[in-house]
Backbone and ligand atoms as CSV (ligand in chain L), in Angstrom:
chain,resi,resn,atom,element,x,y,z
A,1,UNK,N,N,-26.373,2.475,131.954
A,1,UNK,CA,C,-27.670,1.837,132.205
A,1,UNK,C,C,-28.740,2.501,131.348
A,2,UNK,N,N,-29.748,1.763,130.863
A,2,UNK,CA,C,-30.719,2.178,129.959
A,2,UNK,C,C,-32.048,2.496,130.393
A,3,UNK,N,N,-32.198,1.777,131.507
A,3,UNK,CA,C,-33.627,2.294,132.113
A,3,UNK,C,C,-33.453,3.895,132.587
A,4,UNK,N,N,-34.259,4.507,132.224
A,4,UNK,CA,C,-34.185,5.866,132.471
A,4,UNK,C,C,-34.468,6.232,134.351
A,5,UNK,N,N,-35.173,5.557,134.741
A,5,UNK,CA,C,-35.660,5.280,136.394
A,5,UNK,C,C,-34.021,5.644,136.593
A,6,UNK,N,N,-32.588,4.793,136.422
A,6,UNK,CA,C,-31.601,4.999,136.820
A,6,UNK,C,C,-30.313,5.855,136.207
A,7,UNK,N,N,-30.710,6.591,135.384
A,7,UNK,CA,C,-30.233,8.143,135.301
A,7,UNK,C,C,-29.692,8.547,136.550
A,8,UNK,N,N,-28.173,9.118,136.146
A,8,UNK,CA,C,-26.977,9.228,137.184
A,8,UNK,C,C,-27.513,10.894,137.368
A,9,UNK,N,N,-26.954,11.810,138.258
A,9,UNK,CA,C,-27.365,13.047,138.489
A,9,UNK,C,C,-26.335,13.868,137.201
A,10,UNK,N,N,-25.190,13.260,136.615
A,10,UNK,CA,C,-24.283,13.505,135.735
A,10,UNK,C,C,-25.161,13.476,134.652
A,11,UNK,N,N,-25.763,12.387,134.169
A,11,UNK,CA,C,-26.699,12.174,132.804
A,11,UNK,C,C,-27.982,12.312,132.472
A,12,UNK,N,N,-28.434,12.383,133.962
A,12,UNK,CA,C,-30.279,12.904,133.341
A,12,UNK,C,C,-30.508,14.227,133.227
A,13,UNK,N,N,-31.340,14.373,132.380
A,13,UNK,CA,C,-31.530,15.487,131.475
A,13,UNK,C,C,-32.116,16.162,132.429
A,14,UNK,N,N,-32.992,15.933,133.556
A,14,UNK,CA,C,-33.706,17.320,133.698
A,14,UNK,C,C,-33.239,17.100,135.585
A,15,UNK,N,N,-32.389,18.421,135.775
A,15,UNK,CA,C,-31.654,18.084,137.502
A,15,UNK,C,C,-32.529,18.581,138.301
A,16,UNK,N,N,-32.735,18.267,139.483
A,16,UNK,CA,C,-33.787,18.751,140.284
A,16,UNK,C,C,-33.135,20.254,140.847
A,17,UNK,N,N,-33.860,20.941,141.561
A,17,UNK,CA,C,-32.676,22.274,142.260
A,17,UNK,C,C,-32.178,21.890,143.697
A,18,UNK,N,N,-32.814,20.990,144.135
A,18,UNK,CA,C,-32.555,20.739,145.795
A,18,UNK,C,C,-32.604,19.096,145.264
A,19,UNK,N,N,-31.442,18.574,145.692
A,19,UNK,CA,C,-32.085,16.715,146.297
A,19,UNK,C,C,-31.755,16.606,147.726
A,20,UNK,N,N,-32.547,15.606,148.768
A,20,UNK,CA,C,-32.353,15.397,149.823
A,20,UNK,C,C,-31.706,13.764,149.922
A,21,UNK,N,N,-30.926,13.989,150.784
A,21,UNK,CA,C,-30.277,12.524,151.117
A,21,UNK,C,C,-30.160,12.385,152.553
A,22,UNK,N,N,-30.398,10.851,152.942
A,22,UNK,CA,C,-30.605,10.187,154.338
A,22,UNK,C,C,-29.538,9.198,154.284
A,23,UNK,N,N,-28.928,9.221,155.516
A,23,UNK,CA,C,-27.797,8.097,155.857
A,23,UNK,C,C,-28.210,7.417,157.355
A,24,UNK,N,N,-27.615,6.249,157.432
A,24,UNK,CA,C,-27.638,5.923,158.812
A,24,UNK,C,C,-26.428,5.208,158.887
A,25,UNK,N,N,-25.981,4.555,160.110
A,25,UNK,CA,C,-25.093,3.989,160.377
A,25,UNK,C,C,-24.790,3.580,162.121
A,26,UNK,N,N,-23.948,2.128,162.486
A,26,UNK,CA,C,-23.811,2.273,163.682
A,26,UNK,C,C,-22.859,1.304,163.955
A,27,UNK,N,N,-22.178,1.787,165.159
A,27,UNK,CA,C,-21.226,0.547,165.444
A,27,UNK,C,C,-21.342,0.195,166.629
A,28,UNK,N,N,-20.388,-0.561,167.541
A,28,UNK,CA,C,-19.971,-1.515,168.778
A,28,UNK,C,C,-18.985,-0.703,169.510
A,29,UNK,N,N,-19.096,-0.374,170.611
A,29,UNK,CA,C,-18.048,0.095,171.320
A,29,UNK,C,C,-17.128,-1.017,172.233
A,30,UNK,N,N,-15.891,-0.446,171.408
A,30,UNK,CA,C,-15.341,-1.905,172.268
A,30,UNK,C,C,-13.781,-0.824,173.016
A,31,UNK,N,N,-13.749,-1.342,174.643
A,31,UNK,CA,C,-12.700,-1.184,175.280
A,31,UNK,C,C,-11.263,-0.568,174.678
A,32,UNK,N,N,-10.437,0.233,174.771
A,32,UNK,CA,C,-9.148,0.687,174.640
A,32,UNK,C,C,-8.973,1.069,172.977
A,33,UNK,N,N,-10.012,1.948,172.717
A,33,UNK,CA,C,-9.655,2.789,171.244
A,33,UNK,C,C,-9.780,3.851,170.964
A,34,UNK,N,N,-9.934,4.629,170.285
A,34,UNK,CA,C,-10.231,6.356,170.997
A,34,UNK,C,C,-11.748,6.379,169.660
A,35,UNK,N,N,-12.642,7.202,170.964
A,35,UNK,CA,C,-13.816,7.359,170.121
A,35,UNK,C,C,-13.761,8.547,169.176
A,36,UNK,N,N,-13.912,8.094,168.152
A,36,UNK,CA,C,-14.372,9.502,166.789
A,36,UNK,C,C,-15.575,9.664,166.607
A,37,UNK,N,N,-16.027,11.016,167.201
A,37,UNK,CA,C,-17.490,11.683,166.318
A,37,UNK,C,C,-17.307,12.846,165.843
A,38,UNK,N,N,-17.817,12.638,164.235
A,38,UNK,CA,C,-17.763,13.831,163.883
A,38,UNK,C,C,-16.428,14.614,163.492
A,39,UNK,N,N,-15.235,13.391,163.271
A,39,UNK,CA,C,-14.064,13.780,162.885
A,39,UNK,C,C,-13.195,14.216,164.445
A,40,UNK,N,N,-13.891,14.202,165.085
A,40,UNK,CA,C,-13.267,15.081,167.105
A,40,UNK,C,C,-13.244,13.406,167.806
A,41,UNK,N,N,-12.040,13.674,168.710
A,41,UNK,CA,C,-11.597,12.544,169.144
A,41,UNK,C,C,-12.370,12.723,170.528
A,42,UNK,N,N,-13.283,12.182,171.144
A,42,UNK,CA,C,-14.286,12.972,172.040
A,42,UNK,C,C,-13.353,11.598,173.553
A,43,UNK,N,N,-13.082,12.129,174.498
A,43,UNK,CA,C,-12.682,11.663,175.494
A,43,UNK,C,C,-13.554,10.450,176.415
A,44,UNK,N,N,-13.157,8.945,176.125
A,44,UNK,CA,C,-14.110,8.103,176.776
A,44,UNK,C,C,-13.380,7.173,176.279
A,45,UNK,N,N,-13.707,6.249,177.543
A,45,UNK,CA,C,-12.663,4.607,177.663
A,45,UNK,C,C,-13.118,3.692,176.596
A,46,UNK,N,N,-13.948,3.732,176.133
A,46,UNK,CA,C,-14.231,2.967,174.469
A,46,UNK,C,C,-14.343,3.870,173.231
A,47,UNK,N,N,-13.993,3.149,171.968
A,47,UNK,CA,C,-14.189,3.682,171.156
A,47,UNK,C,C,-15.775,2.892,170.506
A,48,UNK,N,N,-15.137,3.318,169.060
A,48,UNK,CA,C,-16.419,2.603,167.934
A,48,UNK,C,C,-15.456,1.245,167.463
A,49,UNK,N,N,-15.550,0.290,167.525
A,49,UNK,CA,C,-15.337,-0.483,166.396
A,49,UNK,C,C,-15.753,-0.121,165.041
A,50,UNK,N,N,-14.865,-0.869,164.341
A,50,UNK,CA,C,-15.052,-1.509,162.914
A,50,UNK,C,C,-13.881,-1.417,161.967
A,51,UNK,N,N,-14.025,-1.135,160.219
A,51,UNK,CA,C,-13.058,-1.062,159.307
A,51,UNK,C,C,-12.129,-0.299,159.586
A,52,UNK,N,N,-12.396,0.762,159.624
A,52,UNK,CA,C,-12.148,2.107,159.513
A,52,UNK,C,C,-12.298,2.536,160.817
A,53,UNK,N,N,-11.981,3.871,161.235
A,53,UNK,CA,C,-12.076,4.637,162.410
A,53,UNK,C,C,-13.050,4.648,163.482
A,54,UNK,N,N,-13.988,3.946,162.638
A,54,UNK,CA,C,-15.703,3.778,163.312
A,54,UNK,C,C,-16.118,4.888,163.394
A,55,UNK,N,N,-16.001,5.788,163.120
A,55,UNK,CA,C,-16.939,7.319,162.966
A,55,UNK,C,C,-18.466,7.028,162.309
A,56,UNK,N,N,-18.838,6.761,163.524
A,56,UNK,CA,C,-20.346,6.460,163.186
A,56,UNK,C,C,-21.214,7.515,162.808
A,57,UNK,N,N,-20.710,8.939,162.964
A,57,UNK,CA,C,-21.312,10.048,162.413
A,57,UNK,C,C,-20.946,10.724,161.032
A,58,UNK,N,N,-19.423,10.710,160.783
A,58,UNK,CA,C,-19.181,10.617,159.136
A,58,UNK,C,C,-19.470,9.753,158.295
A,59,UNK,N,N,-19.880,8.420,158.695
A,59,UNK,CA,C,-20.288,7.232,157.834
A,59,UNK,C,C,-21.733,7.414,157.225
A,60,UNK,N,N,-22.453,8.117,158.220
A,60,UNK,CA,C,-23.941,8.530,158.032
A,60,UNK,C,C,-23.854,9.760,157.184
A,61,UNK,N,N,-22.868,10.573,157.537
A,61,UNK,CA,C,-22.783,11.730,156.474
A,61,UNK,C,C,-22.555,11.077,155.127
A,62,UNK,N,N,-21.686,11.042,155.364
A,62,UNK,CA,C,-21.438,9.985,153.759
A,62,UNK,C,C,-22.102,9.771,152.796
A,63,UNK,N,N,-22.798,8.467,153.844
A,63,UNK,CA,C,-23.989,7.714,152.740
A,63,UNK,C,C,-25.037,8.624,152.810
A,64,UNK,N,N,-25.502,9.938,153.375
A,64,UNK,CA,C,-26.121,10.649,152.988
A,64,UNK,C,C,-26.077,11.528,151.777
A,65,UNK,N,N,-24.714,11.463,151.715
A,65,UNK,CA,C,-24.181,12.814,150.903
A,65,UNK,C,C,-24.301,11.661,149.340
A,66,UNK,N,N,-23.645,10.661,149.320
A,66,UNK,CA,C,-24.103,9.687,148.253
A,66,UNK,C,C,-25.267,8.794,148.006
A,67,UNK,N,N,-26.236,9.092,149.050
A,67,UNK,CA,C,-27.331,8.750,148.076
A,67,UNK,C,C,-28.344,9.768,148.055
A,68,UNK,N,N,-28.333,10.781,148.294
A,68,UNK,CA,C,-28.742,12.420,147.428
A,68,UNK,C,C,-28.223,12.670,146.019
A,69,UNK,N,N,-27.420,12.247,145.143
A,69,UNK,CA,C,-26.904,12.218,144.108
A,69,UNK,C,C,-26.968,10.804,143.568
A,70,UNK,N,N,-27.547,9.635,144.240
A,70,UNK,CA,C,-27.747,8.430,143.745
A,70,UNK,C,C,-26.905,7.780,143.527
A,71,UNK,N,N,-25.659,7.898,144.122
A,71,UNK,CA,C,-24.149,7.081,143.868
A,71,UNK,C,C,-23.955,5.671,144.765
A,72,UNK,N,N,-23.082,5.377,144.452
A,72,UNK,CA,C,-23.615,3.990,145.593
A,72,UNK,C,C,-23.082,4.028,146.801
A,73,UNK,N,N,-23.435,2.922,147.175
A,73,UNK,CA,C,-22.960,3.661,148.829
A,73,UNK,C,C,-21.777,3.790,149.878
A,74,UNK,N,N,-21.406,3.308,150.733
A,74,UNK,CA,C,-20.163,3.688,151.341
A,74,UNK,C,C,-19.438,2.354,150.855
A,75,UNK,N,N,-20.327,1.222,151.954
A,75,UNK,CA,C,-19.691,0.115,151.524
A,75,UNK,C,C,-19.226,-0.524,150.057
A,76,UNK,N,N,-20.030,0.167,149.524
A,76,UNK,CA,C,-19.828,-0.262,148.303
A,76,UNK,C,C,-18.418,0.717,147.216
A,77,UNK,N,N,-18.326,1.787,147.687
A,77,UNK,CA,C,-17.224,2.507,147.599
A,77,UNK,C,C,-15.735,2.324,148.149
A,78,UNK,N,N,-16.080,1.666,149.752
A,78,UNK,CA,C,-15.076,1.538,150.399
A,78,UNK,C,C,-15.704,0.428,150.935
A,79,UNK,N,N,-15.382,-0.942,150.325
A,79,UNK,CA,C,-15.530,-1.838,150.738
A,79,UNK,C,C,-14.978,-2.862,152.369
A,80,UNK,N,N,-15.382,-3.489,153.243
A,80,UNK,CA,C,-14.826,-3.497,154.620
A,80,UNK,C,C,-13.639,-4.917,154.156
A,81,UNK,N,N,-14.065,-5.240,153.358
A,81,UNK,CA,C,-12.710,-6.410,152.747
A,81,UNK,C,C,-11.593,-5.983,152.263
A,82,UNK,N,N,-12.160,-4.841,151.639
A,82,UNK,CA,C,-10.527,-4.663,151.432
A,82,UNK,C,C,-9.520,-3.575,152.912
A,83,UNK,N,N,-8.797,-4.637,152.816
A,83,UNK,CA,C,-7.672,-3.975,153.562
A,83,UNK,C,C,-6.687,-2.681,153.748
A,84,UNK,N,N,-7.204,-2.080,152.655
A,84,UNK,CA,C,-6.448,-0.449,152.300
A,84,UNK,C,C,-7.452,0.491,153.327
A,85,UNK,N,N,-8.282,-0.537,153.865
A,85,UNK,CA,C,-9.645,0.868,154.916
A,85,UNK,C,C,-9.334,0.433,156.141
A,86,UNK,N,N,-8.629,-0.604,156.141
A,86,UNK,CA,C,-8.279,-1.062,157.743
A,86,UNK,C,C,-7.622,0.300,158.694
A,87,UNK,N,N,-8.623,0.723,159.639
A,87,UNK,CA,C,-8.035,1.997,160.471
A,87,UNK,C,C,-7.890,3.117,159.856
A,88,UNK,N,N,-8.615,2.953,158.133
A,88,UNK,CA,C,-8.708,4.461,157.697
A,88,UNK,C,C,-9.565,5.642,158.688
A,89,UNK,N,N,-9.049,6.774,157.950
A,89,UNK,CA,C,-9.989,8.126,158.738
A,89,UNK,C,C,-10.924,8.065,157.766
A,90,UNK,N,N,-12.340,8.262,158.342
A,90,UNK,CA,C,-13.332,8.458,157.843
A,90,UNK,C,C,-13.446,9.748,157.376
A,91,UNK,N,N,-12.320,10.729,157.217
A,91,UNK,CA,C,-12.639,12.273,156.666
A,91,UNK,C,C,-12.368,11.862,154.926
A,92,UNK,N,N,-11.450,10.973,154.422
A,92,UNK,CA,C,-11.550,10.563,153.206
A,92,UNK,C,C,-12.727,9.969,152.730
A,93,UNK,N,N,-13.412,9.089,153.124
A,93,UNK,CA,C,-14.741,8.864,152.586
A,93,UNK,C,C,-15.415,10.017,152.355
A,94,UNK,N,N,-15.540,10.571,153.182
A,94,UNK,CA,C,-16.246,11.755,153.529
A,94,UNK,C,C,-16.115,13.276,151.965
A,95,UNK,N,N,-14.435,13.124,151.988
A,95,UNK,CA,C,-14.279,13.762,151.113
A,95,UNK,C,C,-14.599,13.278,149.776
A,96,UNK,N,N,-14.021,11.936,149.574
A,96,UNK,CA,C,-14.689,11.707,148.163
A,96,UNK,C,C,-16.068,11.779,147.808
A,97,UNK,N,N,-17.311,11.754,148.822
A,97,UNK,CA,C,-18.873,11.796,148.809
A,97,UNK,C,C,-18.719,13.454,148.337
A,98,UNK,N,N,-18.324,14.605,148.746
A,98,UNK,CA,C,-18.431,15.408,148.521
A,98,UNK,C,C,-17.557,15.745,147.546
A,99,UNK,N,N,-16.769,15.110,146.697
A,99,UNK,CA,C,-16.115,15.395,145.467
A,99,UNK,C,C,-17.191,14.671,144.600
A,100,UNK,N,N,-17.632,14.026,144.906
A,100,UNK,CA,C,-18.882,12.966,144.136
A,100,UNK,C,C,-20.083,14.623,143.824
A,101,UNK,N,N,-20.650,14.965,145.312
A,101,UNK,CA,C,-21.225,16.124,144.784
A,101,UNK,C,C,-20.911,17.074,144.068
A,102,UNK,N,N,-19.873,17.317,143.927
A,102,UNK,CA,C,-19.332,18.733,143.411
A,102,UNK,C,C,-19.483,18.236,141.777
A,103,UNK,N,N,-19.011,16.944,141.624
A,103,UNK,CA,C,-18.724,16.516,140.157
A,103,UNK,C,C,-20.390,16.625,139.760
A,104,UNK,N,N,-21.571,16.476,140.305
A,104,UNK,CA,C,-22.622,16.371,140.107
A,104,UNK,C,C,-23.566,17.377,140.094
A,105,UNK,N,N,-22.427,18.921,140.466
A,105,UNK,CA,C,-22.976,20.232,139.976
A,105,UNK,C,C,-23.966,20.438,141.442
A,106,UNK,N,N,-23.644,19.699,142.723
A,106,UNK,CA,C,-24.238,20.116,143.644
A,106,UNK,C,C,-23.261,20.863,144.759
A,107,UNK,N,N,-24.214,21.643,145.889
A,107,UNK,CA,C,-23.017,21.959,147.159
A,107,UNK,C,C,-24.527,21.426,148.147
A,108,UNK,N,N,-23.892,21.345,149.330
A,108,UNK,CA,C,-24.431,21.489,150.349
A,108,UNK,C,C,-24.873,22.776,151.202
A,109,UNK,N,N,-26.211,22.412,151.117
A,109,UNK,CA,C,-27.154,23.567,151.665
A,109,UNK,C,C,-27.006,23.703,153.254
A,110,UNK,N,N,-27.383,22.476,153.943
A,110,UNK,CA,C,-27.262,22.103,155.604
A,110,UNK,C,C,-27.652,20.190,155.830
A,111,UNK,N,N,-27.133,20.230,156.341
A,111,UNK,CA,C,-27.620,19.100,157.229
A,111,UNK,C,C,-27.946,18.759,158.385
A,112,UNK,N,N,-28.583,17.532,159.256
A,112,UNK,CA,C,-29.350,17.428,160.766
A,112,UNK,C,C,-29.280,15.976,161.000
A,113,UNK,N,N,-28.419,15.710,162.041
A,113,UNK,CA,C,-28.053,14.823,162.646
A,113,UNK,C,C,-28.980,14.463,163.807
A,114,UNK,N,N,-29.228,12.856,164.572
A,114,UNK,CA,C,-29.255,12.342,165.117
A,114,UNK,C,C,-28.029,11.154,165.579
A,115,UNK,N,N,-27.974,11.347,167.265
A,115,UNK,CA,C,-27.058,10.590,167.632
A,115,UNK,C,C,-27.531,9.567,168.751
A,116,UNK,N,N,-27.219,8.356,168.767
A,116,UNK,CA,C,-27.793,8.000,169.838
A,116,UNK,C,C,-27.413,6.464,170.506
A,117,UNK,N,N,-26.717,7.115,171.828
A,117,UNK,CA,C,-25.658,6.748,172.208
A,117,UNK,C,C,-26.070,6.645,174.253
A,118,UNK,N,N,-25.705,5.450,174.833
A,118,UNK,CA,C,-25.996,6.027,175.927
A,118,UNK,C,C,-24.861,6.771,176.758
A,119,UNK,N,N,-23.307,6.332,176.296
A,119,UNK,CA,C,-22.159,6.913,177.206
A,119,UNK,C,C,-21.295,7.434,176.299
A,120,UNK,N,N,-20.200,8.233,175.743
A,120,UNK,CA,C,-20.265,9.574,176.978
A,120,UNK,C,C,-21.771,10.413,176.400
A,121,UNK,N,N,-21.545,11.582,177.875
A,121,UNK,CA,C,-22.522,12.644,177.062
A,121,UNK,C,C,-21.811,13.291,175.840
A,122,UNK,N,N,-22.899,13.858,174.958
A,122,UNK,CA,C,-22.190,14.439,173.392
A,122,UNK,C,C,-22.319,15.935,173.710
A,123,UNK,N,N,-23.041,16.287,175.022
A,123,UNK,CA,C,-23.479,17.832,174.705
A,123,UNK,C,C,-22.267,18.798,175.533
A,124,UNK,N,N,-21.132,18.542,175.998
A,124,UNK,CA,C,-20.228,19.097,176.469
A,124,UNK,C,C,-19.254,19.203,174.891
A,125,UNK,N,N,-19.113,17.881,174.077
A,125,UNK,CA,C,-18.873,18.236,172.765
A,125,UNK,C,C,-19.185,18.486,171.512
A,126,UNK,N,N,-20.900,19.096,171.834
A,126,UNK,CA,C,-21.275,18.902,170.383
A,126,UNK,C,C,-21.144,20.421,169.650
A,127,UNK,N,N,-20.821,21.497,170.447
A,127,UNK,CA,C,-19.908,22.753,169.447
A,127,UNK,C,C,-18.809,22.725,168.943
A,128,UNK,N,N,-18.033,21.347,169.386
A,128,UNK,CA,C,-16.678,21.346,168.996
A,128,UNK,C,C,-17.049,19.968,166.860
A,129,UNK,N,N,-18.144,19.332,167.759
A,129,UNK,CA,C,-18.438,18.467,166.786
A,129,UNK,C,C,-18.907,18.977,165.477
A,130,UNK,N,N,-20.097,19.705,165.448
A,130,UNK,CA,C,-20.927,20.591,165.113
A,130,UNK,C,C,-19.687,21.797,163.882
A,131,UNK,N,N,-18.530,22.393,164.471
A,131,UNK,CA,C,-17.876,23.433,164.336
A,131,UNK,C,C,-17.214,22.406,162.899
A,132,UNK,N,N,-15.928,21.003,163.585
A,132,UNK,CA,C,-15.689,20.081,162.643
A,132,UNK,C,C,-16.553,19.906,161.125
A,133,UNK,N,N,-17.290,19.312,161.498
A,133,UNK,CA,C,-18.420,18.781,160.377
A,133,UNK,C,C,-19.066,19.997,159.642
A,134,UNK,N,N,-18.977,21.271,160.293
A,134,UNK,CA,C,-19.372,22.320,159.061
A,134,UNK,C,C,-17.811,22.917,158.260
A,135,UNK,N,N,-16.915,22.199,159.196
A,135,UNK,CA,C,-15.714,22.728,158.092
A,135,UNK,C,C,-15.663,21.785,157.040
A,136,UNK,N,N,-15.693,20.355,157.801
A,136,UNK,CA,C,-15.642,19.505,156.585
A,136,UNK,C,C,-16.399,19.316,155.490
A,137,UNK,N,N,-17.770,20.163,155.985
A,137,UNK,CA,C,-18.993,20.044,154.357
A,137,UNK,C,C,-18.658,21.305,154.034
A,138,UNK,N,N,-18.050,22.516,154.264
A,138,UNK,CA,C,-17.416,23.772,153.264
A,138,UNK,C,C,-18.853,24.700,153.978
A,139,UNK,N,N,-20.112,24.404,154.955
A,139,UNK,CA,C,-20.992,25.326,155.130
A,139,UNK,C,C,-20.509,25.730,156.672
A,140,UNK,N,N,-21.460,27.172,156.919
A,140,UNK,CA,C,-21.590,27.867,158.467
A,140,UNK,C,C,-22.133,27.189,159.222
A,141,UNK,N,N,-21.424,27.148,160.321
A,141,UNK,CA,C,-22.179,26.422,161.427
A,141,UNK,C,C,-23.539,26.315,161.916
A,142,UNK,N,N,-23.929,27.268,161.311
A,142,UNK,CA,C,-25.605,27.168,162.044
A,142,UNK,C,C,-26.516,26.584,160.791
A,143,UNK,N,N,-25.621,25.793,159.568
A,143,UNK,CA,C,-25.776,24.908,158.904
A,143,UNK,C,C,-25.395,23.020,158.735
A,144,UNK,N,N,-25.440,23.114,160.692
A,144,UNK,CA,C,-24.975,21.592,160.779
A,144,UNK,C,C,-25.857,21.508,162.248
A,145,UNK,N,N,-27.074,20.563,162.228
A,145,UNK,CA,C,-27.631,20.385,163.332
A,145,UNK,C,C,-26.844,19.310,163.969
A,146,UNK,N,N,-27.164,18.685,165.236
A,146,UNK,CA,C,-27.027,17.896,165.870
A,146,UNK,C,C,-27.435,17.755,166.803
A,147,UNK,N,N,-28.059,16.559,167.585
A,147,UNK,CA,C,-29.105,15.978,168.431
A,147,UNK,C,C,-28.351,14.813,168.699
A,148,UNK,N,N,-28.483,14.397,170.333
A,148,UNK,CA,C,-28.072,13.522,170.859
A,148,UNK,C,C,-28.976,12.569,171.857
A,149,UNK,N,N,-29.395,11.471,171.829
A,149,UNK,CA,C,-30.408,11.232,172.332
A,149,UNK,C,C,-29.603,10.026,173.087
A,150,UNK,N,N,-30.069,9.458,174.455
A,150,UNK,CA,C,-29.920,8.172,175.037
A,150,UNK,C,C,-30.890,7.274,174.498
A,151,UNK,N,N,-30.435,5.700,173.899
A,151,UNK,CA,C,-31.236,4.961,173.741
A,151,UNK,C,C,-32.634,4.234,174.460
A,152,UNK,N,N,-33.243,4.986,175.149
A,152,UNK,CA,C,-34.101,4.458,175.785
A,152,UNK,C,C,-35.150,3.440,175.450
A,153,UNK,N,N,-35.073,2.453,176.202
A,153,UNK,CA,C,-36.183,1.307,175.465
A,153,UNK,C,C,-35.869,0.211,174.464
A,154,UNK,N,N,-34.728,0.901,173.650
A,154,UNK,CA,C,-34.091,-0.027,172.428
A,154,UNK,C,C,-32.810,-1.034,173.099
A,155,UNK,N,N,-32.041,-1.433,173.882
A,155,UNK,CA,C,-31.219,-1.962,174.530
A,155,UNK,C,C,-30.458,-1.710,173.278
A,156,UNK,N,N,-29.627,-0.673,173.397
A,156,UNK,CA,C,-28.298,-0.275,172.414
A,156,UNK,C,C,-27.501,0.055,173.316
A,157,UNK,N,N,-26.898,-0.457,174.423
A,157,UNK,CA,C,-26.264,0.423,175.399
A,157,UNK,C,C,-24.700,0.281,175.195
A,158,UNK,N,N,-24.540,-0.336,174.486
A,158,UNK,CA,C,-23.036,-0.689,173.919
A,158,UNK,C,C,-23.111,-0.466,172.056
A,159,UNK,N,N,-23.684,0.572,171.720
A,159,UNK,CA,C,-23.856,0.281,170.469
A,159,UNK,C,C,-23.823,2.190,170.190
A,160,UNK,N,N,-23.184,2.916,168.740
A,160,UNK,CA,C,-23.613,4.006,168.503
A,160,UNK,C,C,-24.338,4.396,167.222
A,161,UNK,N,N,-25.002,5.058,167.113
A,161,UNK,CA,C,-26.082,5.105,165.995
A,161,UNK,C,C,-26.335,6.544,165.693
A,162,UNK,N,N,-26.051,6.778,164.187
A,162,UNK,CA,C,-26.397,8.214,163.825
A,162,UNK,C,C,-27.468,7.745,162.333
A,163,UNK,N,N,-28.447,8.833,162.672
A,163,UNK,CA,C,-29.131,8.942,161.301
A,163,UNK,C,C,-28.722,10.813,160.719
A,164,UNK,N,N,-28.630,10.741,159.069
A,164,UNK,CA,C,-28.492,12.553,159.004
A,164,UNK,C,C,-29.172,12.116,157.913
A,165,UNK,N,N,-29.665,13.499,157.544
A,165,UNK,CA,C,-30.235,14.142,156.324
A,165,UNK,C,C,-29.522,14.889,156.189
A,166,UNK,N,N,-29.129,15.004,154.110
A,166,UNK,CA,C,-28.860,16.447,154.054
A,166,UNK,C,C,-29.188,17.034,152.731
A,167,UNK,N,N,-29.166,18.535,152.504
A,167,UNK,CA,C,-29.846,18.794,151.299
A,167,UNK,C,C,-29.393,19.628,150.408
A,168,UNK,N,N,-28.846,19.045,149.371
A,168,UNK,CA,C,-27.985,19.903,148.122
A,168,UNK,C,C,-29.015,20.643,147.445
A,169,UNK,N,N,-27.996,21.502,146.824
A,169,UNK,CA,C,-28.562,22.273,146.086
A,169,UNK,C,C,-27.457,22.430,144.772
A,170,UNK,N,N,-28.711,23.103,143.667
A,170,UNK,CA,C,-28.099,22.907,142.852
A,170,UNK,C,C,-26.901,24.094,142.004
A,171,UNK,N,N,-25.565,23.661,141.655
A,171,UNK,CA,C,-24.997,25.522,141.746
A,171,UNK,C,C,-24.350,25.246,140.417
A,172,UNK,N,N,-24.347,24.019,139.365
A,172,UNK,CA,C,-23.466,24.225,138.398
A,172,UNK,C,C,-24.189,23.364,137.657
A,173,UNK,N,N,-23.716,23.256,136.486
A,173,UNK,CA,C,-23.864,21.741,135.473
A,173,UNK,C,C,-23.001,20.930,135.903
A,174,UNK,N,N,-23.083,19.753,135.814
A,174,UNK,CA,C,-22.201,18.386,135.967
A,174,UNK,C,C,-21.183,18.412,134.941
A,175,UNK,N,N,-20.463,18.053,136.050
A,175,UNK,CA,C,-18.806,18.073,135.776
A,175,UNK,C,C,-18.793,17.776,133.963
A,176,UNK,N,N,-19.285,16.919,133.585
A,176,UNK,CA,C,-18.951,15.942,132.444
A,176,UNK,C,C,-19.755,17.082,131.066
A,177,UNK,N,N,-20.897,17.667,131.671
A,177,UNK,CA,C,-21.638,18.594,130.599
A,177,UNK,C,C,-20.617,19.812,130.729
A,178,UNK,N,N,-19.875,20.158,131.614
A,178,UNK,CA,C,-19.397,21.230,131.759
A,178,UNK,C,C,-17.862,21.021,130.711
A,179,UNK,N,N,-17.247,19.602,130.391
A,179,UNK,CA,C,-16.685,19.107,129.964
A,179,UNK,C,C,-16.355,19.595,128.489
A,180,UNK,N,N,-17.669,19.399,127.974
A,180,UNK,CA,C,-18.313,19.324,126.469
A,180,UNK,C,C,-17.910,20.535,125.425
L,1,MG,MG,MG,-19.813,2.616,159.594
């Protein structure tokens, strides 16, 4: 691409030291599936719907982690048509977003979750969640927030919803300059 506005984090000349990236995401809880947050199979008579595992909290990581580096986004990576994602684990998305960073000369600094969900409670599992998700981004635990809120007011009561931020930093040249 020629407009300079869309300079990849691989090709523009001048890299920032920190970028921040925001994800959201949410699904449908539907009867007899096992719920995934956060990669932890958390105990409750519905799961998440959808393509994939419904990990409504790695999906938000994700597209956080790819659009801090400006890559495109989940769906668009892992499209819900194609059939090779049917009942995938969302720890592969997950991993390729963060092979996406690494190629882009970034790591992860921390990130901070919002969850918000009215059934089960998350706070009997959110050290086990919390513990997961800092293994899977390579940081210390007291580098992975998480917040769990009941939907109050919004009628989501069958619905789960995570927003995260997170914020790279910068530790190498890009893969491709490093190439050269
Ligand atoms: Mg999703």
């Amino acid at each position: 691409m020629t407009n300079k506005n869309f300079d990849s984090p691989l090709t523009a000349p001048k890299r920032p030291a920190t970028r921040i990236g925001y994800g959201f995401d949410s699904h449908e809880f539907h009867p007899g599936i096992p719920l995934k947050i956060g990669g932890i199979t958390v105990p409750h008579e519905k799961g998440l719907g959808g393509h994939s595992d419904g990990d409504v909290l790695l999906h938000a990581i994700t597209d956080a982690l790819l659009g801090a580096i400006a890559a495109p986004d989940i769906g668009a990576l892992f499209p819900p048509s194609d059939p090779k994602w049917k009942g995938a684990d969302s720890v592969v998305f997950l991993r390729e977003a963060l092979q996406r960073v690494s190629d882009a000369g970034y790591a992860v600094a921390n990130m901070d979750a919002s969850l918000i969900l009215a059934k089960p409670k998350i706070g009997p599992h959110a050290a086990a969640i919390r513990s997961q998700v800092a293994q899977l981004l390579g940081v210390p635990g007291d580098c992975v927030g998480l917040k769990a809120k009941t939907p109050e007011g919004l009628n989501l009561e069958n619905t789960a919803v995570a927003h995260v931020v997170v914020l790279l930093e910068k530790i190498a040249p890009p893969k491709r300059a490093r190439k050269k």
